[in-house]
TISEDREN-325551 format. One record per residue (C-alpha): residue number from 1; chain; x, y, z. Coordinates in steps of 0.2 Angstrom, whole numbers. Example, Ala and Ser with C-alpha at 12.3 -4.5 7.8 and 13.67 -1.06 7.14 Angstrom:
n 1 chain A xx 62 yy -22 zz 39 $
n 2 chain A xx 68 yy -5 zz 36 $
! end
This chain:
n 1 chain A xx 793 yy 992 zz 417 $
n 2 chain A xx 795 yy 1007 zz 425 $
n 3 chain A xx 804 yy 1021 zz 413 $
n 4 chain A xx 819 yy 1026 zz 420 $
n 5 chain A xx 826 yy 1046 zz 413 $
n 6 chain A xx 841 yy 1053 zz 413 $
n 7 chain A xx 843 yy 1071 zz 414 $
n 8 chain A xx 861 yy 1077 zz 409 $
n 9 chain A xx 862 yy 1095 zz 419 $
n 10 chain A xx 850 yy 1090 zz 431 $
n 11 chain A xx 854 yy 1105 zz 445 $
n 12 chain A xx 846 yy 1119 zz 432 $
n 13 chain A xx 831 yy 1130 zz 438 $
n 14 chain A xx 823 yy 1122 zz 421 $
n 15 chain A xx 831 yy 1105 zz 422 $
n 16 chain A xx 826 yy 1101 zz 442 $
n 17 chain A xx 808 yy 1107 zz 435 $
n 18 chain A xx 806 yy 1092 zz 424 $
n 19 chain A xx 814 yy 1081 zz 436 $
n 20 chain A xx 801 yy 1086 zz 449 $
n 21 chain A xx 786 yy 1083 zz 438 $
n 22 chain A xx 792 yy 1067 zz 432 $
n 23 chain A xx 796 yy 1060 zz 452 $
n 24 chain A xx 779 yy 1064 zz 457 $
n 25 chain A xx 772 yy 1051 zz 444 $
n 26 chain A xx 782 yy 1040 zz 449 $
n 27 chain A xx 796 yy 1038 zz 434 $
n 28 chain A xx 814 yy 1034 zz 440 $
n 29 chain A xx 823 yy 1049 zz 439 $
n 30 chain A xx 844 yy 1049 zz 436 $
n 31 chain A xx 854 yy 1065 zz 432 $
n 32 chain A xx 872 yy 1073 zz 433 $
n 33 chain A xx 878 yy 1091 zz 435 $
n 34 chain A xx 894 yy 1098 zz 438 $
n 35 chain A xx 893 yy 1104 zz 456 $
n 36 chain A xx 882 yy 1100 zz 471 $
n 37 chain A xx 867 yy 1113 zz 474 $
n 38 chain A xx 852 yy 1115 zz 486 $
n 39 chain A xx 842 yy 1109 zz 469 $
n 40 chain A xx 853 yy 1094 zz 470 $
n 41 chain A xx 848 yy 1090 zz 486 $
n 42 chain A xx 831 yy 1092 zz 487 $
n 43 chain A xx 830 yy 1081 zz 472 $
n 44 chain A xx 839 yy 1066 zz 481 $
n 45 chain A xx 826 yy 1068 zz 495 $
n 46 chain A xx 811 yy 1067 zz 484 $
n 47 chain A xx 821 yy 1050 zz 476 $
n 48 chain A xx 832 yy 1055 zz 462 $
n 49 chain A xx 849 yy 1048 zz 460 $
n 50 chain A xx 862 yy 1062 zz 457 $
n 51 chain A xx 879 yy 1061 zz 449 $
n 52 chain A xx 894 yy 1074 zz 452 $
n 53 chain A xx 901 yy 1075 zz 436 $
n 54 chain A xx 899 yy 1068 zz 419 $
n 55 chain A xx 900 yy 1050 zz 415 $
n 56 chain A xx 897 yy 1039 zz 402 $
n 57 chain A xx 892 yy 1024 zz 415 $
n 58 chain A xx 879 yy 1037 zz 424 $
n 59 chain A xx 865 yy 1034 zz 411 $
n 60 chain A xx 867 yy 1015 zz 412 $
n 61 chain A xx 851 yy 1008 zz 412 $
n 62 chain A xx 841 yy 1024 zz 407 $
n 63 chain A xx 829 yy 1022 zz 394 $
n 64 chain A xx 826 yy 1041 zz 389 $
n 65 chain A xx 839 yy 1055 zz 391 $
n 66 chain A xx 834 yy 1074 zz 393 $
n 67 chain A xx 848 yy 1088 zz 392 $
n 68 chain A xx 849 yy 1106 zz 395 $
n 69 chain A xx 853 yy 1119 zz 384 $
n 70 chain A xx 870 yy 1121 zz 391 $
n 71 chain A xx 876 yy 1104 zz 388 $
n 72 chain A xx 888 yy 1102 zz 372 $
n 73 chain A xx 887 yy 1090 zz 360 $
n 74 chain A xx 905 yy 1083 zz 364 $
n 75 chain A xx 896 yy 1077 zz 381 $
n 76 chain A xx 901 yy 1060 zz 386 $
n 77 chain A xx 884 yy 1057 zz 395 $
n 78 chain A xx 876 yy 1060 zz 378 $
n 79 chain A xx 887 yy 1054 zz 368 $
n 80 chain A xx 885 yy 1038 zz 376 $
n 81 chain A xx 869 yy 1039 zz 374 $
n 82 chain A xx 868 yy 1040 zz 357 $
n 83 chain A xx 881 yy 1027 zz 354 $
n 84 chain A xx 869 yy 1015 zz 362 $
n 85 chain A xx 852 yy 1024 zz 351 $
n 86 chain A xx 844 yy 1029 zz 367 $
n 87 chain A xx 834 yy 1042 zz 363 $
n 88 chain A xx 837 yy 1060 zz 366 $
n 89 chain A xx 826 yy 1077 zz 370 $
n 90 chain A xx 828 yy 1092 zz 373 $
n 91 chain A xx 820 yy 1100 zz 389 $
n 92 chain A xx 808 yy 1110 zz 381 $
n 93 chain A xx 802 yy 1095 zz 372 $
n 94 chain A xx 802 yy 1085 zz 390 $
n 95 chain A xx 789 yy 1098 zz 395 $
n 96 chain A xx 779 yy 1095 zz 380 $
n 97 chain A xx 778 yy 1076 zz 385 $
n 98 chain A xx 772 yy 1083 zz 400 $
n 99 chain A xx 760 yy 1093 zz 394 $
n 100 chain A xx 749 yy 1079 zz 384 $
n 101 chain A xx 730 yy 1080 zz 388 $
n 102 chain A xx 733 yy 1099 zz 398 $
n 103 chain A xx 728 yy 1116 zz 392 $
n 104 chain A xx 746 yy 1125 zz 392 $
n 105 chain A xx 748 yy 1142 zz 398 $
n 106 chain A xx 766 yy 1148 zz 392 $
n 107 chain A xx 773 yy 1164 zz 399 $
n 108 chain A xx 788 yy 1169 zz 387 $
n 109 chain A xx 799 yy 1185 zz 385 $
n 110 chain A xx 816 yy 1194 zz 386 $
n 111 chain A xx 811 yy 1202 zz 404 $
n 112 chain A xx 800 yy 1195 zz 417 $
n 113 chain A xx 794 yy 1179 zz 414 $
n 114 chain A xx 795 yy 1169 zz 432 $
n 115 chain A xx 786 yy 1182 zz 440 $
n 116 chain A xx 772 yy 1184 zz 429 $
n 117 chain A xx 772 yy 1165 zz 425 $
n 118 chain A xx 774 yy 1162 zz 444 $
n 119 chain A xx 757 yy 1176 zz 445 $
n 120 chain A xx 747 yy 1168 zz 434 $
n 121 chain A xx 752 yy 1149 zz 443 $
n 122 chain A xx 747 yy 1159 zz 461 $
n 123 chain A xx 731 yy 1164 zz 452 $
n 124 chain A xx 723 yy 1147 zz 444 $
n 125 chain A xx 731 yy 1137 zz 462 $
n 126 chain A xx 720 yy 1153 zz 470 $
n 127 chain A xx 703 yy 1148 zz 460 $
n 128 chain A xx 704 yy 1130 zz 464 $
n 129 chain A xx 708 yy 1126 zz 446 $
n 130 chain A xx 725 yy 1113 zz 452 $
n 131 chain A xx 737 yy 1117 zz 438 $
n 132 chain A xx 755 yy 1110 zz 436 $
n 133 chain A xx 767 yy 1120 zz 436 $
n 134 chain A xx 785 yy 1122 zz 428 $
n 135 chain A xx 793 yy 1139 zz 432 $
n 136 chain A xx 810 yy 1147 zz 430 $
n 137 chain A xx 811 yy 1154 zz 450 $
n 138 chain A xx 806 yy 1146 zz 466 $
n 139 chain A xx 788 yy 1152 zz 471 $
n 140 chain A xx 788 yy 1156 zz 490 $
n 141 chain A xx 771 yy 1150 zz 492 $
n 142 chain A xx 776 yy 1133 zz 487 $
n 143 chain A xx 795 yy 1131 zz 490 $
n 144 chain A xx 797 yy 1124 zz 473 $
n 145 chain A xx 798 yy 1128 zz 457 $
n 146 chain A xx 787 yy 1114 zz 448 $
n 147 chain A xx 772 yy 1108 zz 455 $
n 148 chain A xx 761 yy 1091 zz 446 $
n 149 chain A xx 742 yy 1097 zz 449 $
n 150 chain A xx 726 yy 1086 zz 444 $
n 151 chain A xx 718 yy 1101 zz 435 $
n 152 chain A xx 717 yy 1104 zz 415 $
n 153 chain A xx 730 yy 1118 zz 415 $
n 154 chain A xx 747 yy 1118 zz 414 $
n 155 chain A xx 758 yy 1135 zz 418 $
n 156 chain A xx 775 yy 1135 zz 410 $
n 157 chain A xx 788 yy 1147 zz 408 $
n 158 chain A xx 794 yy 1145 zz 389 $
n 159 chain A xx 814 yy 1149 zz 387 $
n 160 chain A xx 815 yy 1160 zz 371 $
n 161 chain A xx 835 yy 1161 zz 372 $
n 162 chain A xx 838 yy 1145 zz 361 $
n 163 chain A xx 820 yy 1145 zz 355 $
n 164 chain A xx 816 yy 1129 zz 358 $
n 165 chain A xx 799 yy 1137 zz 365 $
n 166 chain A xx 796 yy 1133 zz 347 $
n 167 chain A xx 792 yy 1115 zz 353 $
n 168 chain A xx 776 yy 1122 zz 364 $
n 169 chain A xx 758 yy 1123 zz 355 $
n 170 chain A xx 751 yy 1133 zz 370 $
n 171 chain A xx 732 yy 1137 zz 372 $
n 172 chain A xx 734 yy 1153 zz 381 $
n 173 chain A xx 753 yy 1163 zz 379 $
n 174 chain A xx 757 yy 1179 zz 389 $
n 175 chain A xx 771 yy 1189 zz 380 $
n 176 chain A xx 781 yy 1201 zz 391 $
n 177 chain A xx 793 yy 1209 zz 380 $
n 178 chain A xx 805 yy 1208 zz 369 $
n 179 chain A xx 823 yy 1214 zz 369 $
n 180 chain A xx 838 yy 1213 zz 364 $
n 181 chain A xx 842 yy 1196 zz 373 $
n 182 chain A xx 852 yy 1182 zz 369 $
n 183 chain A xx 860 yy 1187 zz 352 $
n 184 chain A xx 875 yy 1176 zz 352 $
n 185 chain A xx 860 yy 1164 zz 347 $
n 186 chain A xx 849 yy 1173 zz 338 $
n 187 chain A xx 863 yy 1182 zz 328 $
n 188 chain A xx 854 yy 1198 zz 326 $
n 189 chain A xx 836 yy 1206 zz 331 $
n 190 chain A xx 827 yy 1203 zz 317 $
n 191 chain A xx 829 yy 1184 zz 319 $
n 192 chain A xx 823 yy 1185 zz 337 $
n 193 chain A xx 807 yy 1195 zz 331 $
n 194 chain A xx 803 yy 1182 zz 317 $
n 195 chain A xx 805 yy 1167 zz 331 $
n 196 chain A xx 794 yy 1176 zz 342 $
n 197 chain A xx 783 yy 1178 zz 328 $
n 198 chain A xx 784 yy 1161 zz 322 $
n 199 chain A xx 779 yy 1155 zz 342 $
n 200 chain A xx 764 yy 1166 zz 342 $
n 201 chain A xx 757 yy 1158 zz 327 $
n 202 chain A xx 760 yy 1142 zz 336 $
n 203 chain A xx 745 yy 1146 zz 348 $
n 204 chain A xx 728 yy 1135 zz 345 $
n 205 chain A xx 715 yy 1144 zz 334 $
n 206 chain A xx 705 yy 1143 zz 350 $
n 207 chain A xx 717 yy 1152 zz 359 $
n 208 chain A xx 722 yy 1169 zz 364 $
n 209 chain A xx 739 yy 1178 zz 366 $
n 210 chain A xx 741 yy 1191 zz 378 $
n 211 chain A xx 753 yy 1203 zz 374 $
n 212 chain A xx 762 yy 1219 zz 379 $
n 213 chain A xx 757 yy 1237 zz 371 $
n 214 chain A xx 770 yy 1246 zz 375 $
n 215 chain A xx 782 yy 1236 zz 367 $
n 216 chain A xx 782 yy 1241 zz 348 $
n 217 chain A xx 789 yy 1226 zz 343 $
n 218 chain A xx 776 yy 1216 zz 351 $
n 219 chain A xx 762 yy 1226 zz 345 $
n 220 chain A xx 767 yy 1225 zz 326 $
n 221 chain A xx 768 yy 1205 zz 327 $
n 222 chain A xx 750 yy 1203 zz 335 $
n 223 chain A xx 744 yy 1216 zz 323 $
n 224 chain A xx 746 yy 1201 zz 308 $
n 225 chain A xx 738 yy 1189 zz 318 $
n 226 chain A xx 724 yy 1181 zz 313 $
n 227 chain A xx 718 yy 1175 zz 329 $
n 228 chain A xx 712 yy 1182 zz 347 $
n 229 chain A xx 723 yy 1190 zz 355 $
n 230 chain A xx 723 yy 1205 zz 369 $
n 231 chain A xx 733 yy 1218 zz 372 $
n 232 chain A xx 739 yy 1223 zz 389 $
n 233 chain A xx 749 yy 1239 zz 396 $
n 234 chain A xx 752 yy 1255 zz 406 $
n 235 chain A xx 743 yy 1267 zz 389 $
n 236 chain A xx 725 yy 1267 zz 384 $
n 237 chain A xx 727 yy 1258 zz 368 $
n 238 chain A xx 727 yy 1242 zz 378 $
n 239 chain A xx 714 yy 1232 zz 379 $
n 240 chain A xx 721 yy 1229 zz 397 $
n 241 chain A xx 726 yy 1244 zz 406 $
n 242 chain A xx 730 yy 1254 zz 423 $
n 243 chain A xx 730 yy 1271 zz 428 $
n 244 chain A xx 728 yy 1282 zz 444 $
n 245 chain A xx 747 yy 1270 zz 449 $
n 246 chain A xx 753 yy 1275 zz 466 $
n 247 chain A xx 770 yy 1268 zz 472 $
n 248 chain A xx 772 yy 1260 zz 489 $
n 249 chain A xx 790 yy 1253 zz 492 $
n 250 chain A xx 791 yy 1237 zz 486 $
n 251 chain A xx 769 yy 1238 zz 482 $
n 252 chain A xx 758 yy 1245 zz 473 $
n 253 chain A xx 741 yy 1250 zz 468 $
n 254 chain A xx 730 yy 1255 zz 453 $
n 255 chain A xx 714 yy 1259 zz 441 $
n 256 chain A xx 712 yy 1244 zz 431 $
n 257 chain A xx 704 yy 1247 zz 415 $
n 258 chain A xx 695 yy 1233 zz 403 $
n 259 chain A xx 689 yy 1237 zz 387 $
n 260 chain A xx 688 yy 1255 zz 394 $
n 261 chain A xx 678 yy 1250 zz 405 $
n 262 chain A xx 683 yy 1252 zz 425 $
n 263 chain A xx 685 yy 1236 zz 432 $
n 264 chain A xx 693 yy 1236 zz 447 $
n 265 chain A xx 706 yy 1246 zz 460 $
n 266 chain A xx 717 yy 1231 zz 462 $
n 267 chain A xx 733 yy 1230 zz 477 $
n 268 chain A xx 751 yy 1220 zz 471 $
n 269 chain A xx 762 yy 1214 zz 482 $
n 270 chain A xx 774 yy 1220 zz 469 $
n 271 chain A xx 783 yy 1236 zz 466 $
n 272 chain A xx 788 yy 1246 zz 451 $
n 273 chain A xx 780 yy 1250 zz 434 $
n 274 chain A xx 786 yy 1234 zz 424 $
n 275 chain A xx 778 yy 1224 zz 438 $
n 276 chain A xx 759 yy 1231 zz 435 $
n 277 chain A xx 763 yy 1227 zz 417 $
n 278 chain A xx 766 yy 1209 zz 421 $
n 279 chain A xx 750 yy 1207 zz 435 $
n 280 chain A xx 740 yy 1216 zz 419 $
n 281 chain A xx 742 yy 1202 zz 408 $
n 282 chain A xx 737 yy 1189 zz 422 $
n 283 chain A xx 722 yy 1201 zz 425 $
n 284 chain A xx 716 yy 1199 zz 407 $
n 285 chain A xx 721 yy 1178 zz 408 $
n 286 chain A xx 710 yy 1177 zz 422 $
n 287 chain A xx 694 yy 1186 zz 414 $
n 288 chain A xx 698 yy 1176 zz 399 $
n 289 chain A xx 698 yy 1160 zz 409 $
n 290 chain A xx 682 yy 1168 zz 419 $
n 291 chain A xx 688 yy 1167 zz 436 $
n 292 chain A xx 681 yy 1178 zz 447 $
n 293 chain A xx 685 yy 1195 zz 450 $
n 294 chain A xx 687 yy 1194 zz 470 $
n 295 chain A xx 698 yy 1178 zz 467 $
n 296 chain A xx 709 yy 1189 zz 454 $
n 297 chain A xx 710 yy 1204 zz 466 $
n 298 chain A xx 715 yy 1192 zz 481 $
n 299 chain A xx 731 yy 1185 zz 472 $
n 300 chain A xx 738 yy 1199 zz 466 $
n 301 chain A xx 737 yy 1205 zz 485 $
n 302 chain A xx 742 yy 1191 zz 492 $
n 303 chain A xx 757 yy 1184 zz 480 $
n 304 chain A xx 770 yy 1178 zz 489 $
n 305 chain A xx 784 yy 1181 zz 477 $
n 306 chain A xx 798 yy 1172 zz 469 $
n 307 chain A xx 817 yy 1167 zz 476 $
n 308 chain A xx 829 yy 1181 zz 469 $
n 309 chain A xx 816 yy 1192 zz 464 $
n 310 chain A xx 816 yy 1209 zz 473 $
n 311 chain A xx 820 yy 1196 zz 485 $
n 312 chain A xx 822 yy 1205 zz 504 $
n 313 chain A xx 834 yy 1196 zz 513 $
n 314 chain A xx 836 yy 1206 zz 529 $
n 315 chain A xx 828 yy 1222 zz 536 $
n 316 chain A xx 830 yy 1235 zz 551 $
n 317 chain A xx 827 yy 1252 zz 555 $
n 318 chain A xx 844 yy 1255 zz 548 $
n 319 chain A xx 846 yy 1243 zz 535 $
n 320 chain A xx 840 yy 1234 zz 520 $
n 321 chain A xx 845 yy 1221 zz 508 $
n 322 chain A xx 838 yy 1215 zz 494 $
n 323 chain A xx 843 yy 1202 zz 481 $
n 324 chain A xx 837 yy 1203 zz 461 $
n 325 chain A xx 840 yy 1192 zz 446 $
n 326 chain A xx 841 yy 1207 zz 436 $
n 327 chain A xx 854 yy 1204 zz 424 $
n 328 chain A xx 852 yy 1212 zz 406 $
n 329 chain A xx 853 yy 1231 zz 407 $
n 330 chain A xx 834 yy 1234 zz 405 $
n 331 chain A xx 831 yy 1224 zz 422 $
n 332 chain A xx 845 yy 1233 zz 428 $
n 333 chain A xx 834 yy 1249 zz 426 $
n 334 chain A xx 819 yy 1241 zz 431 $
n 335 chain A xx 826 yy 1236 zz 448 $
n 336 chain A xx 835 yy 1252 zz 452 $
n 337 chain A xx 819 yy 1261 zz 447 $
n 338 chain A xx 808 yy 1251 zz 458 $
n 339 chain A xx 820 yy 1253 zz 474 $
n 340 chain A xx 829 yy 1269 zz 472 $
n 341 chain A xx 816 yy 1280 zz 487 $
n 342 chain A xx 816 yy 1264 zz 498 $
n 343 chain A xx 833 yy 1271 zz 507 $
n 344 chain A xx 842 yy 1287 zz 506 $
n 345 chain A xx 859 yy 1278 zz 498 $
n 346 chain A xx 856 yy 1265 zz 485 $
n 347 chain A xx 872 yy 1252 zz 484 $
n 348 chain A xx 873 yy 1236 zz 470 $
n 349 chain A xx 883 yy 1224 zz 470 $
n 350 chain A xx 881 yy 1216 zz 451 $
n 351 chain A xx 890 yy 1202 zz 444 $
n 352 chain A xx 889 yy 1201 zz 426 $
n 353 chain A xx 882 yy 1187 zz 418 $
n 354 chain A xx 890 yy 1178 zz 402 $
n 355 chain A xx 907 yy 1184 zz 392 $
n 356 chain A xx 895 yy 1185 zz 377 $
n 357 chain A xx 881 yy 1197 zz 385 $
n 358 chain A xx 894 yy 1206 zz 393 $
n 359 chain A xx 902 yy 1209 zz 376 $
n 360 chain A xx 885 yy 1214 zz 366 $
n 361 chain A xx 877 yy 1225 zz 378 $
n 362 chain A xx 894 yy 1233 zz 385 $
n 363 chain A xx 887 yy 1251 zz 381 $
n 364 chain A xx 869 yy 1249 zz 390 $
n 365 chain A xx 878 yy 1240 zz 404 $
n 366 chain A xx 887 yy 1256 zz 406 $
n 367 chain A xx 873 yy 1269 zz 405 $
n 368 chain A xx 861 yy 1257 zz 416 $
n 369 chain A xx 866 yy 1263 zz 435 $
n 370 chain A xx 862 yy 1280 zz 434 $
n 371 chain A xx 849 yy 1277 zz 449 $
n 372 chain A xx 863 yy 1270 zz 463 $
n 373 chain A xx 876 yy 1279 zz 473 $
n 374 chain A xx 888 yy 1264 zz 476 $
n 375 chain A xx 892 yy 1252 zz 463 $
n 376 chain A xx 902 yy 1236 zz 466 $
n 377 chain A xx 907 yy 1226 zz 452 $
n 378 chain A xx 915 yy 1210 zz 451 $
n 379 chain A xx 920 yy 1197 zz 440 $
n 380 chain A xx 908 yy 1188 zz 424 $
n 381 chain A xx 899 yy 1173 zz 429 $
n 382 chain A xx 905 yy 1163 zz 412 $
n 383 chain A xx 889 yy 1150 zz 415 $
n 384 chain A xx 890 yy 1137 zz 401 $
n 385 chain A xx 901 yy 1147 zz 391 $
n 386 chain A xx 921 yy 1148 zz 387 $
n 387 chain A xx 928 yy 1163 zz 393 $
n 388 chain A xx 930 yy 1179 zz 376 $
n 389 chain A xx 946 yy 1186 zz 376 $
n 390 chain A xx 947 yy 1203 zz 379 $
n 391 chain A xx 931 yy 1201 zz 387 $
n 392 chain A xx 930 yy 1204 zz 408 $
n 393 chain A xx 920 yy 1214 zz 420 $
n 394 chain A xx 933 yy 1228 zz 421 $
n 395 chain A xx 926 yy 1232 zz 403 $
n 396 chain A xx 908 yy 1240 zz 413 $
n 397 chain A xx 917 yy 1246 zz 427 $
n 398 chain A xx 928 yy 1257 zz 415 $
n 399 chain A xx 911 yy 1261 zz 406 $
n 400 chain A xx 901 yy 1266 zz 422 $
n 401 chain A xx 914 yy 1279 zz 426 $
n 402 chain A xx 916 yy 1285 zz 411 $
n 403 chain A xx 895 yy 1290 zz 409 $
n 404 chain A xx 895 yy 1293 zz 426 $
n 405 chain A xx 911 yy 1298 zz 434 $
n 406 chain A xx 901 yy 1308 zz 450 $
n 407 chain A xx 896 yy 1290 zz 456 $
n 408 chain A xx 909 yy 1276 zz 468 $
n 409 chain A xx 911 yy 1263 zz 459 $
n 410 chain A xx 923 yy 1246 zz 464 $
n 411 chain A xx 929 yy 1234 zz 457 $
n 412 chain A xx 931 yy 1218 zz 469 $
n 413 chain A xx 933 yy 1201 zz 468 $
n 414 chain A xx 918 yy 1190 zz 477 $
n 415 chain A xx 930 yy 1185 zz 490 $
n 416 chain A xx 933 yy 1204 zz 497 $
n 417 chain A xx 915 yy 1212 zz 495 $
n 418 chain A xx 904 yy 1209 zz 510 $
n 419 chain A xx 921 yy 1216 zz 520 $
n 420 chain A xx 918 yy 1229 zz 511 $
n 421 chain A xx 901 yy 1232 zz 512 $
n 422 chain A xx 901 yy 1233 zz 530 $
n 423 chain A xx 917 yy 1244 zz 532 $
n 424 chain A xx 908 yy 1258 zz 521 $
n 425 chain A xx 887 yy 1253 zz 523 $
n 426 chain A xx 879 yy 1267 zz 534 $
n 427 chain A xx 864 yy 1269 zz 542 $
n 428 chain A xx 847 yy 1270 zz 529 $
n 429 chain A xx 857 yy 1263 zz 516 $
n 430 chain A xx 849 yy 1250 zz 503 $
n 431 chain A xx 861 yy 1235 zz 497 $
n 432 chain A xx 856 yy 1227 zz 482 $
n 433 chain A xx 866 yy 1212 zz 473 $
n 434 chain A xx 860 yy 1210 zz 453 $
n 435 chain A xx 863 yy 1196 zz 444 $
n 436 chain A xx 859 yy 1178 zz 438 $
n 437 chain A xx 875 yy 1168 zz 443 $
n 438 chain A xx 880 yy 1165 zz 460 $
n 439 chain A xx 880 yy 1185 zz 468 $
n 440 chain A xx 865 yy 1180 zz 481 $
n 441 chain A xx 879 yy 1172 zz 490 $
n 442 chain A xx 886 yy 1187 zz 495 $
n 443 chain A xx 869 yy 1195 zz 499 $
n 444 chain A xx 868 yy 1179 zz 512 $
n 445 chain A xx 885 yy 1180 zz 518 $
n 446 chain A xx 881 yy 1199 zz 523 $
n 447 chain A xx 866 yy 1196 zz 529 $
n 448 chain A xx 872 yy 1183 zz 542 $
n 449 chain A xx 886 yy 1196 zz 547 $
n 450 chain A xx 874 yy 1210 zz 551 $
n 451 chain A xx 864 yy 1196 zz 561 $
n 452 chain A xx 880 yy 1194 zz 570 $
n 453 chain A xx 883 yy 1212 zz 572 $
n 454 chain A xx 866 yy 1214 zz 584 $
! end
């Protein structure tokens, strides 16, 4: 018999992952969500069947139900479901099952994970070595974000915000940073650091963890570890490092150090510092794993990126937009500092994401756009959560003026920005939208209007 599995929240980046994997070896695949997406879509063409809305009667026949971290206990999909003792997993522990007879390669961290976990994937599909794959972002080169390979590897993104990256026991782990990140869960720092330090001690003794140098936090954990680990980064106490970095708009280049020893001059098709950092650790995965140098130096020049990723969505001699997941005040920075001498006039749009982020980092949000000239803010995308009273974006517009009262700054709903935009954009101007809820809509929206415009 055929299993047949349920996935409650099915439209997610994660969620549609697992549902991907599990179509192309030819399980029955049922799921629900709240909304119709371009996910949802796709995954009724590959052969899922797809709910709008929650029902008990949706999971009938399923034998196994996997649900998202956003989905409540109070659910009546999963309520039901345990009513009838149909077993119930979460999907970190879905990729596990997944990952049975594979060597796992877990890319986890506050900032940066799909980019470095959709770099590494680039590489081992690069050297022939036919991983599966199970990222956060769509990869460009392959128009999906999960990929079932024949090979002995398996690339995963591992979501620290509710730690169920706990569940992983990965051969190789690539840790980008950590900050402070999701502490409506964690409840305060030093419980994120000991969970991180707890999932590092969940590598296999024969293993290796990559981790980042200039991260203190990092550094101290890895230094009480009893296994191999290396350390990568932009000083020379890395095991893994670059110097002689020279900046080309959205590229760049550098000296790549192992060991002390000069290894290469590599070329990424990425921009910004924070970027080099993330290539560095798939640099050192890829001379742990013994793939060849030229193959190495080839992906990194030749990655194709991720959706929403320093994404350019349009581009004239007059104007550029780009679009950017950043949305934690450190990826804020990251982005602005990575674009701000592409154009003469920077302009975000942000849309805050989560009433609980919102509320925690309220300070950094307004000290993180000192590299923009026009800011636009506009309303919290609430995701899973119930909206905080007291709690709404006028909060970091009121902030941004008050650390920085020399710069324009808005506050619009969605509905009245791209009007806007194109009464005051001007020619060399950059337009940026930030965010991890639904703000690329508005970089789409513009973008067809200044289509129009030629």
């Amino acid at each position: 018999m055929t299993p047949h599995y349920h996935l409650i929240g099915i439209g997610g980046i994660g969620m549609s992952a697992i549902a991907r994997l599990l179509l192309s070896q030819g399980i029955k695949v049922s799921g629900s969500d709240i909304k119709e997406t371009k996910l949802i879509i796709e995954l009724r063409n590959q052969g899922a069947q797809i709910y709008i809305g929650h029902h008990p009667a949706n999971i009938r026949r399923a034998n196994k139900i996997i649900y998202s971290s956003a989905i409540k206990e109070d659910n009546p999909e999963l309520q039901e479901a345990k009513r009838q003792n149909i077993p119930c997993i979460k999907r970190a522990q879905a990729l596990v099952e997944l990952m049975q007879e594979k060597s796992v390669i877990t890319v986890t961290g506050s900032h940066g994970k799909t980019t470095t976990a959709s770099l590494a994937a680039w590489l081992l599909l690069q050297a022939g070595l036919r991983p599966t794959i199970a990222v956060g972002g769509i990869l460009r080169n392959l128009d999906t974000n999960a990929y079932f390979g024949r090979g002995d590897f398996f690339v995963a993104e591992a979501d620290e915000s509710d730690g169920s990256f706990l569940y992983y026991q990965p051969k190789y782990s690539i840790i980008t940073n950590i900050d402070y990140e999701h502490l409506d869960y964690y409840k305060d720092f030093e419980s994120e650091l000991n969970t991180f330090r707890e999932f590092i001690q969940r590598t296999k003794d024969d293993g290796c963890v990559f981790g980042c140098s200039d991260d203190i936090n990092i550094k101290n954990i890895l230094s009480e570890y009893k296994n191999e680990y290396l350390l990568f980064g932009l000083n020379r106490s890395a095991d893994v490092y670059a110097e002689n970095i020279r900046m080309d708009g959205l590229n760049s280049e550098f000296d790549c150090f192992f060991k002390d020893k000069f290894i290469a001059r590599f070329h990424l098709a990425l921009g910004g510092r924070h970027n080099i950092s993330n290539a560095l650790s798939v640099i050192g995965l890829g001379l742990k794993l013994g793939i060849d140098l030229k193959i190495i130096k080839m992906t990194l020049a030749t990655y194709p990126g991720s959706q929403r990723r320093l994404e350019i969505k349009f581009n004239n001699e007059n104007v550029l937009i780009l679009d950017d997941y950043a949305h934690h005040p450190t990826e804020i920075k990251a982005t602005l500092e990575t674009i701000r001498n592409l154009k003469k006039r920077v302009m975000v749009v942000f849309q805050p994401h989560r009433f609980t982020r919102t509320k925690l980092l309220l300070d950094d949000f307004g000290r993180c756009f000192n590299l923009a000239d026009y800011i636009i803010i506009t309303d919290i995308y609430a995701a899973n959560e119930t909206p905080l009273p007291d709690v709404n974006a006028r909060l970091i517009y009121d902030k941004i003026r008050t650390y920085t009262p020399q710069k324009i700054v808005r506050f619009l709903p969605k509905e009245e920005i791209v009007k806007h935009i194109l009464e005051n954009i001007k020619t060399d101007d950059l337009v940026v939208t930030l965010g991890a809820g639904d703000v690329s809509r508005i970089s789409n929206e513009l973008v067809e209007r200044l289509k129009n415009q030629d």
